[in-house]
N, CA, C and O atoms as a GROMACS GRO file, in nm:
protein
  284
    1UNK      N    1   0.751   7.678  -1.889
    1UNK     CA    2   0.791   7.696  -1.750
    1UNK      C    3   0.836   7.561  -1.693
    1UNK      O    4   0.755   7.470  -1.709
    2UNK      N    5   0.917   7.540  -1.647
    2UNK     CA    6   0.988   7.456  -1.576
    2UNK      C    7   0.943   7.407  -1.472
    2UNK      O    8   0.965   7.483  -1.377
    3UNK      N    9   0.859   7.263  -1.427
    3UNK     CA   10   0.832   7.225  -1.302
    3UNK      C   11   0.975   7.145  -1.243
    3UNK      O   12   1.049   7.082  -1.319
    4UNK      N   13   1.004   7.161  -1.085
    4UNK     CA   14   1.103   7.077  -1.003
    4UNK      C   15   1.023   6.957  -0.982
    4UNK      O   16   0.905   6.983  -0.962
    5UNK      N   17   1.048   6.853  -0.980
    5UNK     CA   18   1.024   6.716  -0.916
    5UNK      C   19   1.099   6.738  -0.760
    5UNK      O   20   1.217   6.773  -0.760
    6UNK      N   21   1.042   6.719  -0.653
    6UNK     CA   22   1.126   6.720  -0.522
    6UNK      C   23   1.137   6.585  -0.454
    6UNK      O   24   1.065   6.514  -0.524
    7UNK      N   25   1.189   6.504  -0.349
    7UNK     CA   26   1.148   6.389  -0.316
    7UNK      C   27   1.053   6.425  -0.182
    7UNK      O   28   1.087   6.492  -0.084
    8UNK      N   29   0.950   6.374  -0.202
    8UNK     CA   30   0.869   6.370  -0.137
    8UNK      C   31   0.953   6.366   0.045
    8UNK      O   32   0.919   6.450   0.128
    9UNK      N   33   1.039   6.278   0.072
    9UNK     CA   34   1.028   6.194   0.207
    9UNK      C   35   1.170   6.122   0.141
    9UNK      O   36   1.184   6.089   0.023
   10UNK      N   37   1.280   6.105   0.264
   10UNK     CA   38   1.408   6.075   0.259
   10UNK      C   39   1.405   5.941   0.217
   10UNK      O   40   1.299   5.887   0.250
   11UNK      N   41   1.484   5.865   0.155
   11UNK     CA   42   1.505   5.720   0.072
   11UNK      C   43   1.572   5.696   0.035
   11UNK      O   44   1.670   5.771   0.042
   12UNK      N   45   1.582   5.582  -0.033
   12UNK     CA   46   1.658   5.559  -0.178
   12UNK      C   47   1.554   5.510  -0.313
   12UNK      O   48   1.486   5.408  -0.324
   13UNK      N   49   1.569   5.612  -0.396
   13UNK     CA   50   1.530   5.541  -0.560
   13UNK      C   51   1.544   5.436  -0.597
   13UNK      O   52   1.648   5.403  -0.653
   14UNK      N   53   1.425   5.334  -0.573
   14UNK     CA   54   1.518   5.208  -0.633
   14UNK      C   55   1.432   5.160  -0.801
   14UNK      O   56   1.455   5.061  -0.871
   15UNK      N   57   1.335   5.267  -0.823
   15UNK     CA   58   1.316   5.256  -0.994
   15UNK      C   59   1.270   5.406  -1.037
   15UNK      O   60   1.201   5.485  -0.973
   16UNK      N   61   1.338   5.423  -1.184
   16UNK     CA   62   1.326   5.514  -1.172
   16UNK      C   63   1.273   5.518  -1.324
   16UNK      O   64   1.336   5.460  -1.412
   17UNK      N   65   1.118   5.610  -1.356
   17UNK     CA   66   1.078   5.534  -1.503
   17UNK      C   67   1.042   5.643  -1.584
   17UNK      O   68   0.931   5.644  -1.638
   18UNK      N   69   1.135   5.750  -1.604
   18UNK     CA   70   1.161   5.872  -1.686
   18UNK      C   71   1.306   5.851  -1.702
   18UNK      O   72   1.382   5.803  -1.618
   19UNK      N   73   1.334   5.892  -1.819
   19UNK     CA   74   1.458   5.952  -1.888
   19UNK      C   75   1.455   6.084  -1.928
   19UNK      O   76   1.342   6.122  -1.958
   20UNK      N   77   1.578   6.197  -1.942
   20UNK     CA   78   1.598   6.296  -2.034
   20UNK      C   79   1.570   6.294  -2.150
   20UNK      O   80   1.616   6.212  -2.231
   21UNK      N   81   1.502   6.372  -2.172
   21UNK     CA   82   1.420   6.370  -2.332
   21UNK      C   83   1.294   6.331  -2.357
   21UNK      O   84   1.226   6.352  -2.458
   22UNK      N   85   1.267   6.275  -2.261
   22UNK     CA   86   1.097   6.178  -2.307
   22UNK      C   87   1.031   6.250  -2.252
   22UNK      O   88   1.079   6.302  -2.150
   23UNK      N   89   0.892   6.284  -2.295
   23UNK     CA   90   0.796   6.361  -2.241
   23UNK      C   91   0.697   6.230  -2.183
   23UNK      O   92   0.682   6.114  -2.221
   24UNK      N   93   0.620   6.332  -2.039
   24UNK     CA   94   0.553   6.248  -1.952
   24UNK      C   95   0.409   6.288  -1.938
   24UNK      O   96   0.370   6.392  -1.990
   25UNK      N   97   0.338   6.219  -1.879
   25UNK     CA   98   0.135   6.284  -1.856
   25UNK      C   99   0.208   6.330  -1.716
   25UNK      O  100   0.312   6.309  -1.654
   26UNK      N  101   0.102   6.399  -1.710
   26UNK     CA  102   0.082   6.469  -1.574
   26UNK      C  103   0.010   6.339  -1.462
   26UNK      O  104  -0.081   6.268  -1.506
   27UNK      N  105   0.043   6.327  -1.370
   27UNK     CA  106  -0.034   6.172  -1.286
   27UNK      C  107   0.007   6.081  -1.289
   27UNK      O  108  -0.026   5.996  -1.207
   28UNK      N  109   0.124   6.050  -1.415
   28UNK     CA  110   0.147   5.936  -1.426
   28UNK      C  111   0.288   5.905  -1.324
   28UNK      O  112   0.366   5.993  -1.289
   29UNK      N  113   0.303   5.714  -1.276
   29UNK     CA  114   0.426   5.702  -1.228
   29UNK      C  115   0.550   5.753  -1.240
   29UNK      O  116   0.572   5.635  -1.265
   30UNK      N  117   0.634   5.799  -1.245
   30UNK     CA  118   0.756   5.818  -1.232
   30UNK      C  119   0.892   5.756  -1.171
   30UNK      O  120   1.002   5.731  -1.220
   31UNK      N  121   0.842   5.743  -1.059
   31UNK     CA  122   0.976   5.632  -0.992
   31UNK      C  123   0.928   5.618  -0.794
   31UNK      O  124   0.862   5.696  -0.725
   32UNK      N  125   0.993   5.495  -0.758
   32UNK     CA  126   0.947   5.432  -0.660
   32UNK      C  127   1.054   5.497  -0.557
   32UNK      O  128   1.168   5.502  -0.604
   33UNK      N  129   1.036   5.555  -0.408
   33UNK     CA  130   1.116   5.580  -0.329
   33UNK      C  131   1.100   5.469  -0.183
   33UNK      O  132   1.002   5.455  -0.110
   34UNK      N  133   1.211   5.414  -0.178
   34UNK     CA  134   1.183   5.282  -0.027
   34UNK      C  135   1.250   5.347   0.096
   34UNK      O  136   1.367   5.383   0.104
   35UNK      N  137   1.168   5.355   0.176
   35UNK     CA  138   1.243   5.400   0.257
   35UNK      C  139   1.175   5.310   0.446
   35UNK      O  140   1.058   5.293   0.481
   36UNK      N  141   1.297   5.274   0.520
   36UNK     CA  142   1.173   5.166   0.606
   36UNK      C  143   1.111   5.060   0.564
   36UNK      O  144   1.003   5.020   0.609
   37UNK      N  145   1.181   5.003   0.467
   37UNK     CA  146   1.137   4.860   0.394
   37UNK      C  147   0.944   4.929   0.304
   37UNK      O  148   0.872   4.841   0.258
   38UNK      N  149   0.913   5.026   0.298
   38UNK     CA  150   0.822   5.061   0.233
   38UNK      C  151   0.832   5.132   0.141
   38UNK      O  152   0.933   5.203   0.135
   39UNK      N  153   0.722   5.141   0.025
   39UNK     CA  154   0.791   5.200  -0.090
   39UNK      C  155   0.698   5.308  -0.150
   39UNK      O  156   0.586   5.261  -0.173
   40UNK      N  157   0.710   5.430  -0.179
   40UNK     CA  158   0.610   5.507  -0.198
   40UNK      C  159   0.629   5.565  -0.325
   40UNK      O  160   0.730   5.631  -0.347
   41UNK      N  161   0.524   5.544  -0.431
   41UNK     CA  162   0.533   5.602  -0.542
   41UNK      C  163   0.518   5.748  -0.610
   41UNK      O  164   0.427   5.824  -0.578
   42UNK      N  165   0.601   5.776  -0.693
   42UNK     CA  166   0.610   5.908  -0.703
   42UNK      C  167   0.550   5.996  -0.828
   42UNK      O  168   0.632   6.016  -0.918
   43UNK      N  169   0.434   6.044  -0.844
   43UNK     CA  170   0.402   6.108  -0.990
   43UNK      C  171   0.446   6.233  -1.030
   43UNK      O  172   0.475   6.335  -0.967
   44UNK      N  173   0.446   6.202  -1.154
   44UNK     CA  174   0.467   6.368  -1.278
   44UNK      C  175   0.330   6.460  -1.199
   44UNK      O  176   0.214   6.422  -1.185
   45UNK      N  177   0.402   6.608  -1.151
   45UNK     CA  178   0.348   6.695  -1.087
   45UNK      C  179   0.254   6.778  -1.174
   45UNK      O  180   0.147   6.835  -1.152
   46UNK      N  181   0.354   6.761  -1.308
   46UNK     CA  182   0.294   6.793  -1.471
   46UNK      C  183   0.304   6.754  -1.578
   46UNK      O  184   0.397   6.674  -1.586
   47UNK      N  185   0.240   6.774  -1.688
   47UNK     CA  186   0.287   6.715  -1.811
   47UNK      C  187   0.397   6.722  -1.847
   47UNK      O  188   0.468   6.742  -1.748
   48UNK      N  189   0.489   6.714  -1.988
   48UNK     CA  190   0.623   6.843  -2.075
   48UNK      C  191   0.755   6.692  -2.064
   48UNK      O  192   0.737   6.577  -2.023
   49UNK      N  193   0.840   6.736  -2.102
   49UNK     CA  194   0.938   6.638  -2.139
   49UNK      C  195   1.066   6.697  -2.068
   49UNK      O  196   1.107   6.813  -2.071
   50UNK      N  197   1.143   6.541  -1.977
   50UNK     CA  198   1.224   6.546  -1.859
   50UNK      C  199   1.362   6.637  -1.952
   50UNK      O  200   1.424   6.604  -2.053
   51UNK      N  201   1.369   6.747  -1.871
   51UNK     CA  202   1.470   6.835  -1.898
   51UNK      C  203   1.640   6.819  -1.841
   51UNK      O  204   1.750   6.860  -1.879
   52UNK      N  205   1.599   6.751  -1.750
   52UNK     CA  206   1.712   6.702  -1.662
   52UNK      C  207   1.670   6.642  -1.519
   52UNK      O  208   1.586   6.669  -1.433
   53UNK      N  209   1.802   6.522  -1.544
   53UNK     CA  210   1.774   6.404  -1.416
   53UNK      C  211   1.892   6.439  -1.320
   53UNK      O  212   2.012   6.452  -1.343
   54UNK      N  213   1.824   6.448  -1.210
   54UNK     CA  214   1.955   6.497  -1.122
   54UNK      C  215   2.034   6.383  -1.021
   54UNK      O  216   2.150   6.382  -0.980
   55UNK      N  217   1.917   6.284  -1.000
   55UNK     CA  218   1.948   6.180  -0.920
   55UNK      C  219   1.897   6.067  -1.063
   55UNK      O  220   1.858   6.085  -1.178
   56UNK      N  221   1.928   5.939  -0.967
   56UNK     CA  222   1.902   5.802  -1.081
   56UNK      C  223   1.872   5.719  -0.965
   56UNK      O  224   1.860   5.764  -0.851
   57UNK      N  225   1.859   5.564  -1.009
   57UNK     CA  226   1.771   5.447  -0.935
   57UNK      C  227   1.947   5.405  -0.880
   57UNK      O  228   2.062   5.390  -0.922
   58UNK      N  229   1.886   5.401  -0.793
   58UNK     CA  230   1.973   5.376  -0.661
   58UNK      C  231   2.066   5.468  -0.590
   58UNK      O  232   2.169   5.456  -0.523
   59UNK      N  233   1.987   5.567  -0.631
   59UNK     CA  234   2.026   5.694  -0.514
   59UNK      C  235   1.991   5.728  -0.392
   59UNK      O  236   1.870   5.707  -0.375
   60UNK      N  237   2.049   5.774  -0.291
   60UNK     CA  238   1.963   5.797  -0.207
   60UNK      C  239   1.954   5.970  -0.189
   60UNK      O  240   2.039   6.045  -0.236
   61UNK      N  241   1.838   6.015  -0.114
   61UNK     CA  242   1.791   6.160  -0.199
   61UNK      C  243   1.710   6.174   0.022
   61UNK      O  244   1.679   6.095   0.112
   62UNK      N  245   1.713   6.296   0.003
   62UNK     CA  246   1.676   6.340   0.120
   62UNK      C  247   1.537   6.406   0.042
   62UNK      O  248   1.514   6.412  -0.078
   63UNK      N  249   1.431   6.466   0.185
   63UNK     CA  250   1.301   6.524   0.188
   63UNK      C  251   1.369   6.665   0.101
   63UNK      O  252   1.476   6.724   0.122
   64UNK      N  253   1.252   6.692  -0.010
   64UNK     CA  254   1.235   6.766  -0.100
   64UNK      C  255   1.382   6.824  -0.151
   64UNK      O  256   1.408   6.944  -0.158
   65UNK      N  257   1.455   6.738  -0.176
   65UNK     CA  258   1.566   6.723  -0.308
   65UNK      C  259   1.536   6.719  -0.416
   65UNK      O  260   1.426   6.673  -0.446
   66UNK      N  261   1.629   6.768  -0.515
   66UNK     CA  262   1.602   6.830  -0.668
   66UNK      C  263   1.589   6.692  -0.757
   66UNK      O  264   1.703   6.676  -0.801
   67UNK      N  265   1.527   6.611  -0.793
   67UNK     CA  266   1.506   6.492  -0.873
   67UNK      C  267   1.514   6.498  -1.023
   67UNK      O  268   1.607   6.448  -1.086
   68UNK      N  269   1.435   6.548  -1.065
   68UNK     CA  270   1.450   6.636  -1.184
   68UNK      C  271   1.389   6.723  -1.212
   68UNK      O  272   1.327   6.770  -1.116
   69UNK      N  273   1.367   6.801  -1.358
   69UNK     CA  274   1.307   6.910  -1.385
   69UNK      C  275   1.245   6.861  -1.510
   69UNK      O  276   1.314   6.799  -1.592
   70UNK      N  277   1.076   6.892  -1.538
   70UNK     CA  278   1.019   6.920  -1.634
   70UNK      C  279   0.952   7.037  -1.720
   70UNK      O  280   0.867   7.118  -1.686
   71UNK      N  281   1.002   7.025  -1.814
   71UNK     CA  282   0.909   7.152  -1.883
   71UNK      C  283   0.862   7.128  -2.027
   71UNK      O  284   0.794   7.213  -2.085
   0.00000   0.00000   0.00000
């Protein structure tokens, strides 16, 4: 089953520490969103390996936009 990654809160990506293909833990970092000179980190919702990246590091991504997908 397929989990969405959403962005939490409007920003820009400025790291982003999954690729397509690599499988991730569940909890672990994923990528940093700055938004307001502050930066809020973002975790794997679940375990399974990144199926597709929809945005990249230095994007900017609005509140609960499609980031990627794991399964």
């Amino acid at each position: 089953m397929a989990t969405e990654v959403l962005a939490p809160l409007p920003g820009k990506i400025i790291r982003l520490d999954i690729e397509q293909g690599k499988t991730v833990e569940e909890d672990t970092e994923i990528m940093v969103i700055e938004a307001m000179k502050m930066e809020t980190l973002v975790y794997a919702p679940c375990s399974g390996v990144v199926e597709k990246l929809v945005k990249g590091a230095g994007d900017e991504v609005e509140e609960d936009e499609l980031i990627a997908i794991i399964s």
